[in-house]
C-alpha positions, 0 to 999 in steps of 0.5 A, spaced: 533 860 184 532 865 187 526 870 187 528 878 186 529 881 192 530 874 197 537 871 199 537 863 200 545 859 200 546 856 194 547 848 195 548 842 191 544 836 190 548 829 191 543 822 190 548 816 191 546 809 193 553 808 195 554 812 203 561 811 203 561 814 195 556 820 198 561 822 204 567 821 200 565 826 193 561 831 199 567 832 202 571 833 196 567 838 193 567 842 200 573 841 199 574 844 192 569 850 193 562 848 193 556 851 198 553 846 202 552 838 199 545 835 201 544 827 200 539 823 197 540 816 198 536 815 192 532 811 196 523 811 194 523 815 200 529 820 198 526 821 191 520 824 193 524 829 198 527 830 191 520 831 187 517 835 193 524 840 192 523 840 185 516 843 185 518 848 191 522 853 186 524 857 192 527 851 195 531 847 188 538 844 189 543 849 184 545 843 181 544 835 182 549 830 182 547 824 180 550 817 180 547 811 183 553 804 184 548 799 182 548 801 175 549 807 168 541 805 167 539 807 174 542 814 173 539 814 167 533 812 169 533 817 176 535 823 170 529 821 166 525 823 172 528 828 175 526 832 168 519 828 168 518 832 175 515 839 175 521 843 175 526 839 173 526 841 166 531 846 167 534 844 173 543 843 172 544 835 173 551 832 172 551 823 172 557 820 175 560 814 172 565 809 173 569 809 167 569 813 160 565 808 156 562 812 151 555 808 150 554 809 157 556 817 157 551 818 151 546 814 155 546 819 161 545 826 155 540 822 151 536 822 158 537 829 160 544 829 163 548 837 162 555 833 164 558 827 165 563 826 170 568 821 171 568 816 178 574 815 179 579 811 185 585 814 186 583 820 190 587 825 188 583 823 180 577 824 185 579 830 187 580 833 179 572 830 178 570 834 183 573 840 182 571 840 176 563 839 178 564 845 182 568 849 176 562 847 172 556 848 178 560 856 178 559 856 172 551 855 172 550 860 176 545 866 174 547 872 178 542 876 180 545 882 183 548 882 176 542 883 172 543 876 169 
């Protein structure tokens, strides 16, 4: 979010303990539109690299994707973190799940998540998914050249 009158580019936010996953959907997302990726390990390190970006307004990804390999909980529980920070009440968050389970999709909105995305296998699904993250990241963009 920028403050009136400044410019800063817009990026995404992508925390995945798994790099081949992180490289894979980054480059998907470039690929599909989206501004510059950042990734976050996920690791203790990371996380407080995510917290100070959470407390610098100026600096706040426009998006956070989150979706840790190890489990549905560790990005419910890294979710429930971000919204627990300073700045991250507001903050757009999308969870990437393998699978459609709907207990661990509604686990993932209880703890904050504004979308569920799909982590998929095939690449031409993950190319869906993530035309779908940019799609919905366009779409949580406020204009402020608009007045919005």
């Amino acid at each position: 979010m920028n403050a009136p009158g400044s410019y800063r580019r817009p990026y995404m936010t992508l925390v995945a303990d798994e790099p081949e996953t992180a490289r894979r959907l980054t480059r998907m997302l470039l690929a599909h539109g989206a501004p510059s990726v950042r990734w976050l390990d996920g690791s203790d390190q990371s996380m407080a690299e995510l917290v100070g970006l959470l407390q610098a307004i100026e600096e706040q990804p426009d998006l956070l994707v989150i979706g840790m390999m190890s489990s549905a909980e560790a990005t419910a529980s890294m979710i429930r973190c971000v919204r627990s920070a300073p700045g991250g009440r507001l903050l757009p968050i999308a969870a990437l799940l393998p699978g459609t389970d709907r207990q661990l999709h509604e686990m993932q909105f209880a703890a904050g998540a504004n979308v569920v995305v799909e982590r998929l296998v095939e690449d031409s699904d993950y190319r869906r998914e993530a035309a779908r993250l940019v799609s919905y990241w366009v779409r949580t963009q406020r204009l402020n050249a608009l007045g919005a």
